[in-house]
Structure formats: C-alpha cells, structure tokens
C-alpha positions in Angstrom: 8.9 -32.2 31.0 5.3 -33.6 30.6 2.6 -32.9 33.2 0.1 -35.4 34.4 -2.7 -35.8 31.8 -5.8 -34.1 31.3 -9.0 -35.4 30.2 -12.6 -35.1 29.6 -15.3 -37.5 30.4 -18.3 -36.1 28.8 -18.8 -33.3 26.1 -16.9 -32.4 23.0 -13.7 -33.0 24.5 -14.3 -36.5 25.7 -12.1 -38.7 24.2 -9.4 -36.1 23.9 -5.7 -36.5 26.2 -3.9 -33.2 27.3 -0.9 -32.1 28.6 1.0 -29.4 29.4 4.4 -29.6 28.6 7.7 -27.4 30.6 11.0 -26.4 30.2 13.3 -27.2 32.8 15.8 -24.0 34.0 18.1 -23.3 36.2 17.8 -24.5 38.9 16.4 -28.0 37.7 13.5 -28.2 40.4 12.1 -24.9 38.4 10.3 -25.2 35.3 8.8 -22.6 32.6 5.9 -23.2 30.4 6.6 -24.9 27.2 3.1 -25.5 25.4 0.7 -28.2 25.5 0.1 -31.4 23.8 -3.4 -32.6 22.6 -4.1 -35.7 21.5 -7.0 -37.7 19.6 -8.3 -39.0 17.0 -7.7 -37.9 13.2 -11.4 -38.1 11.7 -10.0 -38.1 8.4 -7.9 -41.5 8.9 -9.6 -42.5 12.2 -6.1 -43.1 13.5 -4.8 -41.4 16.9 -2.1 -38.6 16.9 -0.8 -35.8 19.1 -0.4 -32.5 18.3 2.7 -30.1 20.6 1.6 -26.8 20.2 4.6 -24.5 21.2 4.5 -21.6 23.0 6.7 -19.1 21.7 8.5 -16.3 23.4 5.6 -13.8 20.6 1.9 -14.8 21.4 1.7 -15.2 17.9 4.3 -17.5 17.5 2.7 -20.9 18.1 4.5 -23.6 16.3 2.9 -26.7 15.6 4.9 -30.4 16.2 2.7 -33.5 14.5 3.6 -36.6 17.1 3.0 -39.9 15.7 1.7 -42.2 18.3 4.6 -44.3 18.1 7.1 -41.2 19.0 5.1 -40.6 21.9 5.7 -42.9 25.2 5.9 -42.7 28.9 9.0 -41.2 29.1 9.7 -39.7 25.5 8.4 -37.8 22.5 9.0 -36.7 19.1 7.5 -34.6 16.7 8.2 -32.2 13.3 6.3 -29.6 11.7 5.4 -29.0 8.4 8.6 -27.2 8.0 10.5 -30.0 9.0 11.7 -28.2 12.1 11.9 -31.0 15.0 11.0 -31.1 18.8 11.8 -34.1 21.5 11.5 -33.9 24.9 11.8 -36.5 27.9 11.0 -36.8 31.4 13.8 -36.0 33.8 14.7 -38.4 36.5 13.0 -41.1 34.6 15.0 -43.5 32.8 
C-alpha cells in the first residue's frame, strides 16, 4: 500500500515526492512498514524516476527497486533492481 505523498517546498528537498510504502497483514485493516519511495529528477539524464528503497527484516538489508515513471501510477507500481530481482505493489480497494 502507498501512503499519501510527502513533499518539500523549499530547501534541498524541494522538488522531491515521497512515500512510504506498507504491507498489508492479517487482518487487512493492519499494515507493516514496507520502505519508502523517493522520487525526482535524475541529474545525469534530467529525466524523473523513483527509487523503492526496501526495508528488510536486517537494518542492513535495504534493497533498492529503480521505478520508471511509466511503471509508477495512481494505483500501481513496478520496479527491479540491479540484480534483476522485481517488486510491484497496488493499492487495495482501488480498482
């Protein structure tokens, strides 16, 4: 599940879009903490991307999903790390 986003509107993190992202469990109207997604601009190709940063079950765990723009919408996303390990999640009760 996505939360609401999270933005700056001044500062070094202006322009940037966060959101934390949850698990469901059992029962559904719980959720855990999943990780968070961050997304900007690349300043190497000036185009915008999102980044899921996982939270694993060791601290130092952290994977790392790239999300295209494209793969990432109001209700879905998408994204694979470099290891080609994939992630998609989607907002429950939406469609």
């Amino acid at each position: 599940m996505i939360g609401p986003v999270i933005t700056a509107t001044s500062g070094p993190n202006e322009g940037i879009f966060w959101y934390k992202v949850y698990q469901p469990v059992n029962p559904p109207e719980v959720s855990a903490p999943f990780g968070e997604i961050i997304c900007e601009l690349d300043e190497t190709t000036g185009e915008p991307g999102c980044v899921l940063i996982a939270s694993g079950l060791n601290p130092l765990d952290k994977p790392e999903f790239r999300i295209s723009i494209g793969n990432f919408t109001d209700s879905r996303f998408f994204g694979e790390s470099e290891e080609g390990d994939i992630v998609e999640g989607f907002r429950l009760q939406y469609d």
